[in-house]
PyMOL Python script that loads the backbone (N, CA, C, O; Angstrom):
from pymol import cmd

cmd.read_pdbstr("""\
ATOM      1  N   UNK A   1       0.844  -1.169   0.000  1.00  0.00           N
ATOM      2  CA  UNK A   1       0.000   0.000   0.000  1.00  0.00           C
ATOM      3  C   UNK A   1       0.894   1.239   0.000  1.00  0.00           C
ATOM      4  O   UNK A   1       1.758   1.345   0.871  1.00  0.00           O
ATOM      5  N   UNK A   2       0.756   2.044  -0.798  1.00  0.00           N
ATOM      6  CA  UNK A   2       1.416   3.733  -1.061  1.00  0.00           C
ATOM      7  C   UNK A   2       1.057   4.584   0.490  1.00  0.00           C
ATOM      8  O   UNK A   2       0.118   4.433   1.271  1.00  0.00           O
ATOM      9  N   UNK A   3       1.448   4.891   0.500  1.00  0.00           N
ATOM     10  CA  UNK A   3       1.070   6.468   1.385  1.00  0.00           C
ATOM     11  C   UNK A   3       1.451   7.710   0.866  1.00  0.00           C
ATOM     12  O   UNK A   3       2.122   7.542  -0.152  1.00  0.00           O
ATOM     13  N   UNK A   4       1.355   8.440   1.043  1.00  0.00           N
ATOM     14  CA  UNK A   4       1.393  10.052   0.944  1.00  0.00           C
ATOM     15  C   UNK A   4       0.896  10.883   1.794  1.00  0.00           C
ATOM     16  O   UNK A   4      -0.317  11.019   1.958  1.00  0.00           O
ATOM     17  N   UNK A   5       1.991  11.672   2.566  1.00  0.00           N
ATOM     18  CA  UNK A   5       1.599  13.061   3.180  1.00  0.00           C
ATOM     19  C   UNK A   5       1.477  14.090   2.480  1.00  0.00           C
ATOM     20  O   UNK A   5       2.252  14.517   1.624  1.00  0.00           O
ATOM     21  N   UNK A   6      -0.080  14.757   3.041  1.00  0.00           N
ATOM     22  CA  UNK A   6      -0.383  15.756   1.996  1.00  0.00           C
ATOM     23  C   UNK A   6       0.014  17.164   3.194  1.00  0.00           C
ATOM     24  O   UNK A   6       0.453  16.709   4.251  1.00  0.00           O
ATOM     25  N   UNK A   7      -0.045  18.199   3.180  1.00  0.00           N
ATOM     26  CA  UNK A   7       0.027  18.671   4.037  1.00  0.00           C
ATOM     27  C   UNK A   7      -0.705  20.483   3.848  1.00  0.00           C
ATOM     28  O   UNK A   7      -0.223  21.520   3.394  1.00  0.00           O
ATOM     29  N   UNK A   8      -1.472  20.286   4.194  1.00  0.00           N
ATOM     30  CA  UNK A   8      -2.202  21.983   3.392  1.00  0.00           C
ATOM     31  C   UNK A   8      -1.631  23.014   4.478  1.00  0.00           C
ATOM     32  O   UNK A   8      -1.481  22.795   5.680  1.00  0.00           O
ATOM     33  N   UNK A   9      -1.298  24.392   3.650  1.00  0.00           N
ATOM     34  CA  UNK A   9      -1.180  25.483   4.488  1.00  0.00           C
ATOM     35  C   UNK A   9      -2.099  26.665   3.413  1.00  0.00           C
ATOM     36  O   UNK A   9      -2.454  26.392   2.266  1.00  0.00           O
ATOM     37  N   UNK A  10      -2.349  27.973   4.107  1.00  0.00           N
ATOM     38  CA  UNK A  10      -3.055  28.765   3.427  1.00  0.00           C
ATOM     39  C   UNK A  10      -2.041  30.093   3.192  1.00  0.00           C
ATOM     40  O   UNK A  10      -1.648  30.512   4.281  1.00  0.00           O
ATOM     41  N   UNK A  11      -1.522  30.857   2.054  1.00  0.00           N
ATOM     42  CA  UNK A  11      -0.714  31.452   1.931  1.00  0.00           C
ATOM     43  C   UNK A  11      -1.201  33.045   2.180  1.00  0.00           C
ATOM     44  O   UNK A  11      -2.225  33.414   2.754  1.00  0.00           O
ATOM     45  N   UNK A  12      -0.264  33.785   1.636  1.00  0.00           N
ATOM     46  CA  UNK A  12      -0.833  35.363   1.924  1.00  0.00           C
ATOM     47  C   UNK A  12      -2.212  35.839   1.119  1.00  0.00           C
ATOM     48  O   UNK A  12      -2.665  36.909   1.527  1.00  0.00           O
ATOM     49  N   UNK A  13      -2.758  35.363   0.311  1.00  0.00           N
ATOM     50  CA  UNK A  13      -3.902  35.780  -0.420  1.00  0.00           C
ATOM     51  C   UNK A  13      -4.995  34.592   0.065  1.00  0.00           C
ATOM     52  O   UNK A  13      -5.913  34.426  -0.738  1.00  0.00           O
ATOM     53  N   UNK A  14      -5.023  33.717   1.307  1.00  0.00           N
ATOM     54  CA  UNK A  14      -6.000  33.072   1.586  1.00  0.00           C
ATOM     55  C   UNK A  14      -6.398  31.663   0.877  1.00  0.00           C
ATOM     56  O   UNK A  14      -7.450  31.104   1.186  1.00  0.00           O
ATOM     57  N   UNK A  15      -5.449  31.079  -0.154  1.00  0.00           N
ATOM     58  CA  UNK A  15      -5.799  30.367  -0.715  1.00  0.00           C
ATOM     59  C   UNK A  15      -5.203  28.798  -0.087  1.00  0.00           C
ATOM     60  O   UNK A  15      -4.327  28.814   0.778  1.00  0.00           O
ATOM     61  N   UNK A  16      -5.656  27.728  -0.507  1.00  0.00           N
ATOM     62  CA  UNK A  16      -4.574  26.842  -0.336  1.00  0.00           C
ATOM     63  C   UNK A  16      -3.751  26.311  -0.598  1.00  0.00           C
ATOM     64  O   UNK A  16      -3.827  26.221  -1.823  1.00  0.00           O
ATOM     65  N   UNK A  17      -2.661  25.691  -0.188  1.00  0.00           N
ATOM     66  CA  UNK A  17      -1.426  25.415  -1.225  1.00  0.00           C
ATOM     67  C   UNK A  17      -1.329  24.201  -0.221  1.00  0.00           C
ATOM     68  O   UNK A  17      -1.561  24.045   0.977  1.00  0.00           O
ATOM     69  N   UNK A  18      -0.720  23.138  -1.627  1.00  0.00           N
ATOM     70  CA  UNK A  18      -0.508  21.664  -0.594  1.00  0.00           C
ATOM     71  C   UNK A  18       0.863  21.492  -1.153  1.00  0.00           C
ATOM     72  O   UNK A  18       1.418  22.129  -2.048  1.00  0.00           O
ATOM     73  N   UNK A  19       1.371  20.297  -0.290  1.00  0.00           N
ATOM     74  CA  UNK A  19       2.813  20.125  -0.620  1.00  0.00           C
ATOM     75  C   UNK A  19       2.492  18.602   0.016  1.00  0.00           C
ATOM     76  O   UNK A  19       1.865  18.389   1.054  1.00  0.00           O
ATOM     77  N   UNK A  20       3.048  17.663  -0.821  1.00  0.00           N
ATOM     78  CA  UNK A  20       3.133  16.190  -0.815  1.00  0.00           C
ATOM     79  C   UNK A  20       4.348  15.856  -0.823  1.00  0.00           C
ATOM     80  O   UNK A  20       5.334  16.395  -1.325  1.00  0.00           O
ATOM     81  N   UNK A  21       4.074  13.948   0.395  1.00  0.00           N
ATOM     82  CA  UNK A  21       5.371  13.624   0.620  1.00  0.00           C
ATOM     83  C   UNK A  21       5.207  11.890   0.516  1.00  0.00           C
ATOM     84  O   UNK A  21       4.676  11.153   1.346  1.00  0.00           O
ATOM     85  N   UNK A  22       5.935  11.463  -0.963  1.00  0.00           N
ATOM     86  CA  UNK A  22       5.908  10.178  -0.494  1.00  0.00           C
ATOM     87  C   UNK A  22       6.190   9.416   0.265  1.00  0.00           C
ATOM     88  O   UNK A  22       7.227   9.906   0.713  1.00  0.00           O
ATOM     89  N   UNK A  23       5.976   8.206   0.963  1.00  0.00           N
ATOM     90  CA  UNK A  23       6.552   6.898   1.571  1.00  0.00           C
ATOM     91  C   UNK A  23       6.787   8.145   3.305  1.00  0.00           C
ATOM     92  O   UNK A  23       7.909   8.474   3.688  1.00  0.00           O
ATOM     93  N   UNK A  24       5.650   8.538   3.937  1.00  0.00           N
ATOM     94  CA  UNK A  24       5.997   9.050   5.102  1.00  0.00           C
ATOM     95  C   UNK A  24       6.228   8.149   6.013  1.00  0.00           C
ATOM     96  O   UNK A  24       5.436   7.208   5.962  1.00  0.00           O
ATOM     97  N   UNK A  25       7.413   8.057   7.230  1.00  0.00           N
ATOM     98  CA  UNK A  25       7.368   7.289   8.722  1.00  0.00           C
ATOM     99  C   UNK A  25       6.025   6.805   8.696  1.00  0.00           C
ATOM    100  O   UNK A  25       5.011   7.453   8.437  1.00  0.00           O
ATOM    101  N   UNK A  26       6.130   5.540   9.005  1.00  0.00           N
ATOM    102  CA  UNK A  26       4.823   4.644   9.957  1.00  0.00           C
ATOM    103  C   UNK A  26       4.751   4.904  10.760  1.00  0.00           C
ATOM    104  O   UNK A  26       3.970   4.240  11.441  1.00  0.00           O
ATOM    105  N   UNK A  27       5.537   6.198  11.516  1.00  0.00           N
ATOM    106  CA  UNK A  27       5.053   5.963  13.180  1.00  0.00           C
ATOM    107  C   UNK A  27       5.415   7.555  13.335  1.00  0.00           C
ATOM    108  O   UNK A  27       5.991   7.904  14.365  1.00  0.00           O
ATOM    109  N   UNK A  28       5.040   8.678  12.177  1.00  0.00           N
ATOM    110  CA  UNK A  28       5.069   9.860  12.589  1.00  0.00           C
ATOM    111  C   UNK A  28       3.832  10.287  13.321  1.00  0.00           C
ATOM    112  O   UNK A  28       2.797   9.681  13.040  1.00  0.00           O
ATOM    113  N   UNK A  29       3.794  11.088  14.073  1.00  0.00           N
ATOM    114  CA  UNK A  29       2.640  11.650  14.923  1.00  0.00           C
ATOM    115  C   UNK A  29       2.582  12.770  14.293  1.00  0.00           C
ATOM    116  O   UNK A  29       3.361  13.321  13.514  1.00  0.00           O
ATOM    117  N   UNK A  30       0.887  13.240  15.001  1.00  0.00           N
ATOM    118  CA  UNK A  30       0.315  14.580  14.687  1.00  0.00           C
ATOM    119  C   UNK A  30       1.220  15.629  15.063  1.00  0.00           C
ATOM    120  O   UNK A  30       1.526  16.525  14.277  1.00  0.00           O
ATOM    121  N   UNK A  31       1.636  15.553  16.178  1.00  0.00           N
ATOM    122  CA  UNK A  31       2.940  16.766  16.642  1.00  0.00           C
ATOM    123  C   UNK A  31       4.307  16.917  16.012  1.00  0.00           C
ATOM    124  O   UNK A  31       4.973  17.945  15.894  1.00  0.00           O
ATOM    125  N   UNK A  32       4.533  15.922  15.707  1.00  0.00           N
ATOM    126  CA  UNK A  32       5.295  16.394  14.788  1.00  0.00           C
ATOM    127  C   UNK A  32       4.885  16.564  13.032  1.00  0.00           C
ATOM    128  O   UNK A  32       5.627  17.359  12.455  1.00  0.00           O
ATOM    129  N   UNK A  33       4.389  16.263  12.631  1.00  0.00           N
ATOM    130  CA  UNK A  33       4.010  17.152  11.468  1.00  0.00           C
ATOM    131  C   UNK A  33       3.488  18.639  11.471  1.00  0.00           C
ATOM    132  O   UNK A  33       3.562  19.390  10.498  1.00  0.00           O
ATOM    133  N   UNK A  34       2.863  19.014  12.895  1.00  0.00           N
ATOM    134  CA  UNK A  34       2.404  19.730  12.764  1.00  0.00           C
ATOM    135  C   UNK A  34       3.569  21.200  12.704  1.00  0.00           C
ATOM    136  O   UNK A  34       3.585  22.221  12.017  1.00  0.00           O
ATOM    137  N   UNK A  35       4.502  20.628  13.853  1.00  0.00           N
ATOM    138  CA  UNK A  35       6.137  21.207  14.281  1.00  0.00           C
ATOM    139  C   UNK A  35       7.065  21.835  12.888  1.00  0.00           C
ATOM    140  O   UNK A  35       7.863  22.745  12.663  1.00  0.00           O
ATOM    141  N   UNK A  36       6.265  20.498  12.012  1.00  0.00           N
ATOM    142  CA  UNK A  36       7.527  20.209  10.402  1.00  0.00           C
ATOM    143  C   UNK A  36       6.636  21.465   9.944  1.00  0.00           C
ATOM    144  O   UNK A  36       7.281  22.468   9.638  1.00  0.00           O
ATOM    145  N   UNK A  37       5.563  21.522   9.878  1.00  0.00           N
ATOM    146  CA  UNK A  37       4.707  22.439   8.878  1.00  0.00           C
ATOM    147  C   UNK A  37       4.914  24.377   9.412  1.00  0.00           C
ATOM    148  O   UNK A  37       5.020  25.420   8.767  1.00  0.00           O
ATOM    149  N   UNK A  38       4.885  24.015  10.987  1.00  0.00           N
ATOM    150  CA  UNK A  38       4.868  25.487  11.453  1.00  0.00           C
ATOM    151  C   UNK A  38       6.217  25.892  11.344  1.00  0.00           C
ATOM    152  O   UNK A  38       6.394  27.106  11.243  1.00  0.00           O
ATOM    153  N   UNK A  39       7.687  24.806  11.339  1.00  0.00           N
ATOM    154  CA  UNK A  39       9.015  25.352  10.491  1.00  0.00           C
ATOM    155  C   UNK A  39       8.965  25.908   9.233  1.00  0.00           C
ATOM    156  O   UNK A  39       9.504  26.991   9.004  1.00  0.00           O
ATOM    157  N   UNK A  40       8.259  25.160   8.230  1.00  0.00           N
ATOM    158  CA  UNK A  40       8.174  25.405   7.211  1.00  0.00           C
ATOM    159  C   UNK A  40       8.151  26.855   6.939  1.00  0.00           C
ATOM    160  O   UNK A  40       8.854  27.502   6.163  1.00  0.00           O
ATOM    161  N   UNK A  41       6.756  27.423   8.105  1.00  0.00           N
ATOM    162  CA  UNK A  41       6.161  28.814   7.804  1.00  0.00           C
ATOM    163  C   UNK A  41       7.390  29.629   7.959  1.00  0.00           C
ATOM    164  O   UNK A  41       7.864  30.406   7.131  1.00  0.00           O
ATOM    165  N   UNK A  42       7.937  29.276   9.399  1.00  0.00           N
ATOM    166  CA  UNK A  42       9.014  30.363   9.719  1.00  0.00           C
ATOM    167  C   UNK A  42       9.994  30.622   9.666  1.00  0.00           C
ATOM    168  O   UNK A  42      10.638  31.491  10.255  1.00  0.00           O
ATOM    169  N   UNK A  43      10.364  29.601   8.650  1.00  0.00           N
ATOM    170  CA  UNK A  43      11.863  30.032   7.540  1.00  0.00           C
ATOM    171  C   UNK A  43      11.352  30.251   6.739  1.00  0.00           C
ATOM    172  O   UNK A  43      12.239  30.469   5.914  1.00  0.00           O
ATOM    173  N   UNK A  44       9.996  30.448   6.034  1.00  0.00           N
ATOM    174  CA  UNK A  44       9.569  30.591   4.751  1.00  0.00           C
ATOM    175  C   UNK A  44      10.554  30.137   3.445  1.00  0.00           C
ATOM    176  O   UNK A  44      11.290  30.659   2.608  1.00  0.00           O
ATOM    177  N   UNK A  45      10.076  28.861   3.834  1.00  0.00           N
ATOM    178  CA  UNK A  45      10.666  27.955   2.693  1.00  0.00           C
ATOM    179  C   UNK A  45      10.318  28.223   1.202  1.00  0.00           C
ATOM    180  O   UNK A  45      10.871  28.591   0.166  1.00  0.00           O
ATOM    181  N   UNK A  46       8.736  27.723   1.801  1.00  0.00           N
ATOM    182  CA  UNK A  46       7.777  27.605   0.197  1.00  0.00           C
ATOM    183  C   UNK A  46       7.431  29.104  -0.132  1.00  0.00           C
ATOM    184  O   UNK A  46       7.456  30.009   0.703  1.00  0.00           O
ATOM    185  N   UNK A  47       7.146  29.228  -1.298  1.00  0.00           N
ATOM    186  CA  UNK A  47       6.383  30.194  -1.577  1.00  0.00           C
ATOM    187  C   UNK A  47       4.904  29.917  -2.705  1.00  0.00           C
ATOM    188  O   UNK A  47       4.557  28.770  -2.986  1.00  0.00           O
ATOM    189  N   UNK A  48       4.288  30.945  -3.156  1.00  0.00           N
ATOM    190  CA  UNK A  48       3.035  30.244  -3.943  1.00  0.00           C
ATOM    191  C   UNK A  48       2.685  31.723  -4.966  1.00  0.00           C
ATOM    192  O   UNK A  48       3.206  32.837  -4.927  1.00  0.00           O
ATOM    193  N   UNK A  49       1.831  31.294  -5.654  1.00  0.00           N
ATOM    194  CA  UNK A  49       1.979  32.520  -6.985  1.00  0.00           C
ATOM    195  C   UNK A  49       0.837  33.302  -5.898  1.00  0.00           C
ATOM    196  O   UNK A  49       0.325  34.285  -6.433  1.00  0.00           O
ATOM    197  N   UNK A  50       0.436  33.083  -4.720  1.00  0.00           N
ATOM    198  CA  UNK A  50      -0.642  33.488  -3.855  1.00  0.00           C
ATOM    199  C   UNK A  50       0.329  34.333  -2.684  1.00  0.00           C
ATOM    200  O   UNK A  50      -0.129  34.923  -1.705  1.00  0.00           O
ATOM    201  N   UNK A  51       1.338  34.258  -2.942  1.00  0.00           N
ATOM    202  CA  UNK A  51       2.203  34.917  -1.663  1.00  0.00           C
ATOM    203  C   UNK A  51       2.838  33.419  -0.588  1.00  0.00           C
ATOM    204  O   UNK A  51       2.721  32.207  -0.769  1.00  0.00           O
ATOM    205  N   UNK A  52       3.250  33.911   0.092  1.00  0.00           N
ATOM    206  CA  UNK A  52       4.066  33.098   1.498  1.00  0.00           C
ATOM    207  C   UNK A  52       3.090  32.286   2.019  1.00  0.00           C
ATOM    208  O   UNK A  52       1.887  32.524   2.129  1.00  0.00           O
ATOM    209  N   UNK A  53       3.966  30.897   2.460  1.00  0.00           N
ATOM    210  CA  UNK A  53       2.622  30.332   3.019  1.00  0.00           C
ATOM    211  C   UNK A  53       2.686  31.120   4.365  1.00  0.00           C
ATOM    212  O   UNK A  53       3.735  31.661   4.715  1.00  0.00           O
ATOM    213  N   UNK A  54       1.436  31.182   5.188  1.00  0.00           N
ATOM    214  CA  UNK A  54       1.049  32.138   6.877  1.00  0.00           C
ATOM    215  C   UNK A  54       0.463  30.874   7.390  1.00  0.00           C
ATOM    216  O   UNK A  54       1.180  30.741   8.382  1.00  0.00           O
ATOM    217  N   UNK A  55      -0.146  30.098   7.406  1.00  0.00           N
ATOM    218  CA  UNK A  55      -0.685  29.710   7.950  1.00  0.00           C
ATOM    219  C   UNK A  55      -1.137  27.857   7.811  1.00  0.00           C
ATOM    220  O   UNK A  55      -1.994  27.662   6.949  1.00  0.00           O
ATOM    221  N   UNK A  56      -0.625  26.523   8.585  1.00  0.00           N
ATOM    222  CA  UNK A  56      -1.181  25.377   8.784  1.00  0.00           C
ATOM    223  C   UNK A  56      -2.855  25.294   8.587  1.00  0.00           C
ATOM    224  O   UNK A  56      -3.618  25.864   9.367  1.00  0.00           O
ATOM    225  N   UNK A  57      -3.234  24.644   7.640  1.00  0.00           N
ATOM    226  CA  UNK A  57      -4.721  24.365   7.187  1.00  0.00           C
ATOM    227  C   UNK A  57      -5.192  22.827   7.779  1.00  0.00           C
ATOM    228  O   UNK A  57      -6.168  22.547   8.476  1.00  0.00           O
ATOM    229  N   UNK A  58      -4.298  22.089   7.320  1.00  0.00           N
ATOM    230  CA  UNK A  58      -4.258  20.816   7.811  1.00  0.00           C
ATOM    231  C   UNK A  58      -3.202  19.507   7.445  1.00  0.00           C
ATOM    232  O   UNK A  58      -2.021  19.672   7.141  1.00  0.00           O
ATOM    233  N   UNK A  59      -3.664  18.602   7.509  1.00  0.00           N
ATOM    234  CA  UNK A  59      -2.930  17.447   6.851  1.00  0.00           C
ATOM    235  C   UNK A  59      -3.198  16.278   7.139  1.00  0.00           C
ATOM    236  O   UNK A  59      -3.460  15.996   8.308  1.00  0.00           O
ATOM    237  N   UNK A  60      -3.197  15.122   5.944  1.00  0.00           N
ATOM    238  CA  UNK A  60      -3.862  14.161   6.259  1.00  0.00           C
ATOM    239  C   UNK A  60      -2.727  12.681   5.493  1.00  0.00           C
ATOM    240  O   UNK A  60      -1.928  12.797   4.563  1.00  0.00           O
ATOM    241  N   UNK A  61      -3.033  11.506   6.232  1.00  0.00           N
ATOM    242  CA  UNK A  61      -2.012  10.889   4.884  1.00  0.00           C
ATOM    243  C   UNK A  61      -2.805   9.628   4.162  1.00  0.00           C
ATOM    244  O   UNK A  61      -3.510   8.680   4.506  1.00  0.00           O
ATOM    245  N   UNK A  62      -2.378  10.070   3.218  1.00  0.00           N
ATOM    246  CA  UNK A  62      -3.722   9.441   1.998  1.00  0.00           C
ATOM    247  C   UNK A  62      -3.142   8.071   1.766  1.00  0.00           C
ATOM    248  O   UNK A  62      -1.995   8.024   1.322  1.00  0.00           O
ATOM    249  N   UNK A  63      -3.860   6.821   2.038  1.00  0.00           N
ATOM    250  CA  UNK A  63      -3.089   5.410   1.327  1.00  0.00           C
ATOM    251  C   UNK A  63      -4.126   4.987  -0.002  1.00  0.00           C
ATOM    252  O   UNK A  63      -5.215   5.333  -0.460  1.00  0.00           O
ATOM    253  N   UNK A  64      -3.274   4.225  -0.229  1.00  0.00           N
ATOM    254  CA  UNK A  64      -4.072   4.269  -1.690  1.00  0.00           C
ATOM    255  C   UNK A  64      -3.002   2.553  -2.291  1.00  0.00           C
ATOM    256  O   UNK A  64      -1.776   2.629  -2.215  1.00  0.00           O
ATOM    257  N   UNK A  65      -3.499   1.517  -2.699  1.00  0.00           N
ATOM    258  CA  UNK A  65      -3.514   0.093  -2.878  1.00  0.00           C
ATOM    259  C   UNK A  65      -3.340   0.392  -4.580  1.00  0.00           C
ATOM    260  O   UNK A  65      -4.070   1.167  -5.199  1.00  0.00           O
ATOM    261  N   UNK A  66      -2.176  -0.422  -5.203  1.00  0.00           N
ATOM    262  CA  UNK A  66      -1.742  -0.190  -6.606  1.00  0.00           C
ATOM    263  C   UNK A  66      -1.764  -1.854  -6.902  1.00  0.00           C
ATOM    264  O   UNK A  66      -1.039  -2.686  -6.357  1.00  0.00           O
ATOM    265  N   UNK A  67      -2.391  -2.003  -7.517  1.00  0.00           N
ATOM    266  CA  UNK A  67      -1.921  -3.544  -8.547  1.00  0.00           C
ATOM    267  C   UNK A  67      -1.673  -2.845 -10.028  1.00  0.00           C
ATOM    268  O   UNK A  67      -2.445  -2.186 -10.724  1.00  0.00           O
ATOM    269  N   UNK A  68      -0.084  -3.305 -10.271  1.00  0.00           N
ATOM    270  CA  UNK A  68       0.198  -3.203 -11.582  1.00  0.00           C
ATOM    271  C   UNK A  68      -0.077  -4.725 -12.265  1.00  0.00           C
ATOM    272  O   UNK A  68       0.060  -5.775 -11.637  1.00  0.00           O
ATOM    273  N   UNK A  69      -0.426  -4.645 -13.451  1.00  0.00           N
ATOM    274  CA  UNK A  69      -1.194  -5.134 -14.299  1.00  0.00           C
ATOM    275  C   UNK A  69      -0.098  -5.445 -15.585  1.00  0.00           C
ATOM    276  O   UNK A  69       0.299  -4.497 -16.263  1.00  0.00           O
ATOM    277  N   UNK A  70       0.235  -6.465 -15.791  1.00  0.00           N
ATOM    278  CA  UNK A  70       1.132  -7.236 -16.935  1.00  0.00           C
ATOM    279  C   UNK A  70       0.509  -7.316 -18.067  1.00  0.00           C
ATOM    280  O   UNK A  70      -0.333  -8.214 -18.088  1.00  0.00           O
ATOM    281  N   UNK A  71       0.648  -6.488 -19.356  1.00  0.00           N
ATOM    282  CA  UNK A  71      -0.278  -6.217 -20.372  1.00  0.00           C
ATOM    283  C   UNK A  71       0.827  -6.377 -21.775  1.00  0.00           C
ATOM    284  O   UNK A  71       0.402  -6.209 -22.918  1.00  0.00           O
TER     285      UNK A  71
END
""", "prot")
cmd.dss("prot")
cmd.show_as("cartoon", "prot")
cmd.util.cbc("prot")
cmd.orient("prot")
């Protein structure tokens, strides 16, 4: 099974901006993602055609089951 961390923040014009992370820790917690995301803000890493990200929206981690198929 895949995973992916998605991780939403809302930038200077209010919009949302996500940033994805394949193959996350099996055993990361809510506190720390939340820690990784509010660094993010305050080195202002990312940026967005919306301005700086300001603000943690949320984050969730999506699994998702692949059968490749021999064709």
């Amino acid at each position: 099974m895949e995973k992916t961390l998605s991780m939403q923040f809302l930038n200077e014009s209010g919009k949302s901006v996500s940033i994805s992370l394949q193959h996350p820790r099996e055993n990361v917690t809510e506190d720390e993602i939340k820690a990784v995301m509010e660094e993010l803000i305050l080195q202002n890493i990312f940026s967005s055609q919306g301005g700086d990200f300001k603000e943690v929206k949320g984050a969730q981690i999506v699994s998702r089951e692949v059968t490749e198929l021999i064709v």
